[in-house]
C-alpha positions as semicolon CSV with decimal commas, in nm:
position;residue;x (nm);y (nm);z (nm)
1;X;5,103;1,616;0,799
2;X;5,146;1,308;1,019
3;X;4,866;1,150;0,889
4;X;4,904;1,275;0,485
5;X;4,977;0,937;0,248
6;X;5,336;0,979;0,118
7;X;5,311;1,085;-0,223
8;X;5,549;1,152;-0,550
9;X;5,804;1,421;-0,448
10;X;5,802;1,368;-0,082
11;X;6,104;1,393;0,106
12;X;6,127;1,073;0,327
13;X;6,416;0,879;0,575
14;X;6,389;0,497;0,613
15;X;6,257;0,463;0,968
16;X;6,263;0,072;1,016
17;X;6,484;-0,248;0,841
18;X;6,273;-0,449;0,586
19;X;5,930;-0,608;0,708
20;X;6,035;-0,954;0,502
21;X;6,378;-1,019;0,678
22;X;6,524;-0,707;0,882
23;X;6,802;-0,555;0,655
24;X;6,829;-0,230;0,851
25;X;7,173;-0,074;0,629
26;X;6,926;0,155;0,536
27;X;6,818;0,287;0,827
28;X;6,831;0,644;0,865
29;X;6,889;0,722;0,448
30;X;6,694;1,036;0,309
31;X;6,544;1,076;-0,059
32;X;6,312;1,200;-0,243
33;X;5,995;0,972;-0,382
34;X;6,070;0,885;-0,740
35;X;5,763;0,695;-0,821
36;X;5,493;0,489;-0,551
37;X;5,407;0,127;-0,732
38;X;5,137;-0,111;-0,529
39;X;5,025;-0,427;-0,502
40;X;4,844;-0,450;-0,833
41;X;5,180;-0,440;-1,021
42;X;5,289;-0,762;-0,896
43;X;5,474;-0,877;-0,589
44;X;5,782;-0,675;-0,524
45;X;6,062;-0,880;-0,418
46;X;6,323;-0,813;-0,143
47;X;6,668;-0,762;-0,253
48;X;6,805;-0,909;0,070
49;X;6,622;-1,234;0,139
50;X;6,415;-1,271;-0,176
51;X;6,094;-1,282;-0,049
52;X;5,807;-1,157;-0,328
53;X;5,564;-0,967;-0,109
54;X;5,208;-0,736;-0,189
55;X;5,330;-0,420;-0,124
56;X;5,349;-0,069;-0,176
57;X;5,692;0,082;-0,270
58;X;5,847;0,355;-0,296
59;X;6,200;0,486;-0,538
60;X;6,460;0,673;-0,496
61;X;6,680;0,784;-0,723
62;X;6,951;0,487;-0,728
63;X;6,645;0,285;-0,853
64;X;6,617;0,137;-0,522
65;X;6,245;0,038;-0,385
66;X;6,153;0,042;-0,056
67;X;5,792;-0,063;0,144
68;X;5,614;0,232;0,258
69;X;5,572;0,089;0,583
70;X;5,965;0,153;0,671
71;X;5,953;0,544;0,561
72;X;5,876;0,847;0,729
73;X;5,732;1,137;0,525
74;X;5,979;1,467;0,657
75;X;5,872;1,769;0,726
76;X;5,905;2,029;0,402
77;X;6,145;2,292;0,457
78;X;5,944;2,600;0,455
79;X;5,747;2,412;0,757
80;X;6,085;2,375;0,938
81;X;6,225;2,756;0,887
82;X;5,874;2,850;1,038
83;X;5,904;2,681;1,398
84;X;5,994;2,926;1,678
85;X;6,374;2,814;1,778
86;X;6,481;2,919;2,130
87;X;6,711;3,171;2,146
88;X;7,091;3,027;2,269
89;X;7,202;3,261;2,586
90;X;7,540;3,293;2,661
91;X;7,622;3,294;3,072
């Protein structure tokens, strides 16, 4: 998975602030992918600072875009309720 492109559908967090001018409020906010635009639809510009940048961008729901670069694709859940938790013992 770590290396799979984030697609349409994927559950992602915003790892890192903005590349452009390091708005971090964002930091740490889950959604789902909406829709994945690049650079050939034009320059995507930064709500924060203004800057138009090449990029590739991801939405969420609120219509808000964000550059790939600061997500991280999550794991699904079915891969989560699979992993072996240790069992809690009580002394």
């Amino acid at each position: 998975m770590k290396d799979e492109p984030i697609i349409v559908g994927d559950l992602v967090m915003v790892i890192k602030p903005t590349i452009c001018c390091g708005y971090g409020d964002l930091m740490g906010r889950p959604f789902t992918v909406l829709a994945i635009v690049g650079a050939e639809s034009g320059p995507s510009i930064c709500k924060q600072c203004g800057l138009a940048s090449s990029t590739v961008d991801a939405q969420e729901a609120d219509k808000r875009w964000h550059d790939i670069r600061t997500l991280k694709k999550m794991p699904p859940q079915t891969e989560l309720e699979s992993v072996d938790q240790p069992e809690e013992v009580c002394v």
